[in-house]
C-alpha positions as CSV (number, residue, x, y, z in Angstrom):
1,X,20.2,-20.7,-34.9
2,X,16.7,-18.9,-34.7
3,X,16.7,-16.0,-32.6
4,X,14.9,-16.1,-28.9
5,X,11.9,-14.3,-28.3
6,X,11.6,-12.8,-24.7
7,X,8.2,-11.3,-23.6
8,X,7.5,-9.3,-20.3
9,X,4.1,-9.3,-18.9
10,X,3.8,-7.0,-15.7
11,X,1.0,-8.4,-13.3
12,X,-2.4,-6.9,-13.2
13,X,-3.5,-5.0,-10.9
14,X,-3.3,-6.5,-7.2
15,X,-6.0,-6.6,-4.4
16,X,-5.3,-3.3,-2.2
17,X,-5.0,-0.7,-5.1
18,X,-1.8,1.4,-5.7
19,X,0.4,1.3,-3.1
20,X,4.2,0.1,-2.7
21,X,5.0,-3.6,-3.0
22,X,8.1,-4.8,-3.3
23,X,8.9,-8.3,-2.5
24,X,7.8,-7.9,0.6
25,X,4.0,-7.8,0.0
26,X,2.1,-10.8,-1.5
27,X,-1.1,-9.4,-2.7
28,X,-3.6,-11.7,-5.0
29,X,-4.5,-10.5,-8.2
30,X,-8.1,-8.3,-8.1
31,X,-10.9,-9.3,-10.4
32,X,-9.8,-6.5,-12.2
33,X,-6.1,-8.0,-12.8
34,X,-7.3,-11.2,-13.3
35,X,-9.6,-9.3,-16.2
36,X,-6.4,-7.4,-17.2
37,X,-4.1,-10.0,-17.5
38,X,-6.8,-12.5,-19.7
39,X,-7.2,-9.7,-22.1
40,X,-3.7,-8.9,-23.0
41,X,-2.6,-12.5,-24.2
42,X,-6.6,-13.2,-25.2
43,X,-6.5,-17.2,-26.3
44,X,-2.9,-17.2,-27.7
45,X,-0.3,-19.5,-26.3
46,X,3.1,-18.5,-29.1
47,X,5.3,-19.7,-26.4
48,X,7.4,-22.6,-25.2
49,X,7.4,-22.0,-21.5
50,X,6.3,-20.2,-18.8
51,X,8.5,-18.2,-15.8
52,X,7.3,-16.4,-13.3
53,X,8.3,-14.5,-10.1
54,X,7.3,-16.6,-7.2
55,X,4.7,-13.6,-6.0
56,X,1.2,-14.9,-5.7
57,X,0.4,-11.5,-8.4
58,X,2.3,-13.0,-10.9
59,X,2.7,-16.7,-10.4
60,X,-1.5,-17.2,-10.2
61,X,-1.8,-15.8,-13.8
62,X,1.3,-17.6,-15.2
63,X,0.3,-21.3,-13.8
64,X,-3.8,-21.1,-15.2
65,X,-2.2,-20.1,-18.6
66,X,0.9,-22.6,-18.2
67,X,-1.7,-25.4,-17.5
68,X,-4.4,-23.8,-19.8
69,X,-1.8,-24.5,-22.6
70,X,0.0,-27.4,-21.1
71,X,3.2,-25.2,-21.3
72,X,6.3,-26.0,-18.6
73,X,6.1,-23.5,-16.1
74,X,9.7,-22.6,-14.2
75,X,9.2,-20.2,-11.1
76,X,12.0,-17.9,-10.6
77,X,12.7,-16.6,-7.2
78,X,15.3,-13.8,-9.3
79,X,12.7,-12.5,-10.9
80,X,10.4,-11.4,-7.6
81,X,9.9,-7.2,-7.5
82,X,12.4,-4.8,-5.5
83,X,12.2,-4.8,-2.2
84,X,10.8,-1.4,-0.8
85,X,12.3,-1.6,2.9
86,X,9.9,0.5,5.4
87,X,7.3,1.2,2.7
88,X,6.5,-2.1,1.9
89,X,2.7,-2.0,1.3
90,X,2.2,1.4,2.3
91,X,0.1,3.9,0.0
92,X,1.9,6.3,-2.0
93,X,-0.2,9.1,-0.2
94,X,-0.1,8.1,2.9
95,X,4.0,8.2,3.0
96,X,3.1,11.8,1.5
97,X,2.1,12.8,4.4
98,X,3.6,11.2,6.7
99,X,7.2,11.7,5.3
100,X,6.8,14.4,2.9
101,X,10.8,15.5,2.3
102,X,11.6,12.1,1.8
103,X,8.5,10.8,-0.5
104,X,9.7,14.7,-2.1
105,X,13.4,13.3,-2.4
106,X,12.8,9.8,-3.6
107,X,10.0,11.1,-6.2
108,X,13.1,13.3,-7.6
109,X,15.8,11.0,-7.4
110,X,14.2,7.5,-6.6
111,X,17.7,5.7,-7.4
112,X,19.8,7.9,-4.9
113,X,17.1,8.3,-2.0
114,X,15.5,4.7,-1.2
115,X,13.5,4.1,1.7
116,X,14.8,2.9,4.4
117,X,15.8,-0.8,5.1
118,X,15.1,-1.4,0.6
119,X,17.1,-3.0,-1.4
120,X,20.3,-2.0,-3.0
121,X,19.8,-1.4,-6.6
122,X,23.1,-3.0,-7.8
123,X,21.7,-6.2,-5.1
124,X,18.7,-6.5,-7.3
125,X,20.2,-5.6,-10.8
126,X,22.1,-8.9,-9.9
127,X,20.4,-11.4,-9.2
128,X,17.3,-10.1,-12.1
129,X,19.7,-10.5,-14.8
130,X,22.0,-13.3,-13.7
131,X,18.9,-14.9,-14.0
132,X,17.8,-13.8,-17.1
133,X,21.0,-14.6,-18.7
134,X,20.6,-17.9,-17.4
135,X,17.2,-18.9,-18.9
136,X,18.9,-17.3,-22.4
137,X,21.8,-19.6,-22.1
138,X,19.5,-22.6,-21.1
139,X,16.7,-21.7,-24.1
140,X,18.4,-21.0,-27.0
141,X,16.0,-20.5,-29.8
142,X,12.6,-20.5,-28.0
143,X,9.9,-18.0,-27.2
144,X,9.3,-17.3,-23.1
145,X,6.9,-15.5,-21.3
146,X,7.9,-14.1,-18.1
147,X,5.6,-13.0,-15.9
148,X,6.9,-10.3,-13.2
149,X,7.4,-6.4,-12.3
150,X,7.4,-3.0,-13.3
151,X,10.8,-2.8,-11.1
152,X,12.2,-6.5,-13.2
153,X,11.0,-5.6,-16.3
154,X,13.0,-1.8,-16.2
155,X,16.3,-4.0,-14.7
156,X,16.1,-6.6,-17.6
157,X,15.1,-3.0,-20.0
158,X,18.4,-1.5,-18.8
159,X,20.8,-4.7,-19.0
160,X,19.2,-5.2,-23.1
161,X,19.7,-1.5,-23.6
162,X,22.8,-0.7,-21.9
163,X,20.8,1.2,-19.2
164,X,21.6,2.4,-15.6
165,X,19.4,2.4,-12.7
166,X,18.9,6.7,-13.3
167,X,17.7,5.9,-16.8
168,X,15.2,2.9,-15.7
169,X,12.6,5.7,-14.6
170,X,12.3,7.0,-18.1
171,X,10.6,3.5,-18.8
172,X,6.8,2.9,-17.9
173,X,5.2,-0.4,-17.9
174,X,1.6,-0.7,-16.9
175,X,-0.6,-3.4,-15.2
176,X,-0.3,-6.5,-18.0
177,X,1.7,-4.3,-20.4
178,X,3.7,-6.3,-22.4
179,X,7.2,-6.2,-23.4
180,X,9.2,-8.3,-26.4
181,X,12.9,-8.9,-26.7
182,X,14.3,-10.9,-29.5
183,X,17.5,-12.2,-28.9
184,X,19.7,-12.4,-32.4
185,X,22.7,-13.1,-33.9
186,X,23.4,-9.1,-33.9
187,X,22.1,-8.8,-30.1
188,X,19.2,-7.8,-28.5
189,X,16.6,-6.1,-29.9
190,X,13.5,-4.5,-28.1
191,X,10.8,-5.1,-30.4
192,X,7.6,-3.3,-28.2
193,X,7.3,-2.1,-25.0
194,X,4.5,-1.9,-23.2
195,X,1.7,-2.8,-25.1
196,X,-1.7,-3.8,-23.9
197,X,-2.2,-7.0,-25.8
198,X,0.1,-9.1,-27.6
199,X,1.9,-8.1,-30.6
């Protein structure tokens, strides 16, 4: 059997600039992210279906290109961002200032210190990659684009690598970075990470 090909495409940037949003905050794509997004998959279409998180950021861009390229499109509610409790679309500075020992202590050690009310790690670990496995089990063989989150992306980085939440900060993935995973007869294999256009 061929392998499957998995790529990650984090949304672009969202209307309301840098600030925490979790799964909690629906935010529209900017022009900017829309601009973003466009450019990293240009005119290609190498896939077989489209899945998205169900967060407007994400699920705007994948149904254009889904119906741009007549692709099926499958919206995931699994694959929707960690949810950031009390910070939920707060900015980064503002929680600074307002709560500078713990911004200090979640900055340090952002898996042991969460803000207040967020989601358990191990909650959201769960139900990323039960759903991941899923769509592997349901697609053998094909290419898929899933459109999500830094926070999905890292938790779907950690289960191909053998990663715990501590190490999932080492990874970075920009607005409309992409990400590919081929899925063999040896195992997983990360094949790029982050990239700002297709590979």
């Amino acid at each position: 059997m061929s392998a499957t090909l998995i790529d990650l495409i984090r949304h672009g940037e969202p209307v309301g600039g840098r600030r925490y949003r979790g799964c909690g905050v629906d935010d529209p794509l900017s022009e900017t992210g829309w601009q973003q997004m466009r450019h990293a998959v240009g005119d290609a279409a190498p896939w077989t279906r489209v899945l998205s998180s169900p967060l407007q950021r994400c699920q705007a861009f994948a149904r254009e290109l889904a119906e741009h390229h007549r692709l099926p499109l499958e919206i995931v509610p699994e694959f929707a961002e960690v949810g950031m409790g009390a910070w939920e679309g707060r900015a980064h500075h503002e929680i600074a200032v307002s709560e500078p020992e713990r911004h200090r202590a979640y900055r340090n050690d952002p898996v042991g210190c969460r803000p207040e009310g967020a989601e358990p790690l191990e909650a959201f670990l769960d139900r990323v990659v039960s759903a991941y496995r899923a769509r592997l089990e349901r697609h053998p063989g094909e290419h898929l684009l899933i459109v999500c989150h830094s926070g999905t992306t890292r938790a779907i980085l950690g289960e191909v690598l053998g990663l715990g939440p501590h190490d999932w900060y080492r990874t970075k993935t920009d607005y409309a970075g992409i990400t590919r995973i081929r899925h063999g007869a040896n195992g997983p294999v990360l094949e790029c990470m982050n990239r700002p256009t297709l590979p």
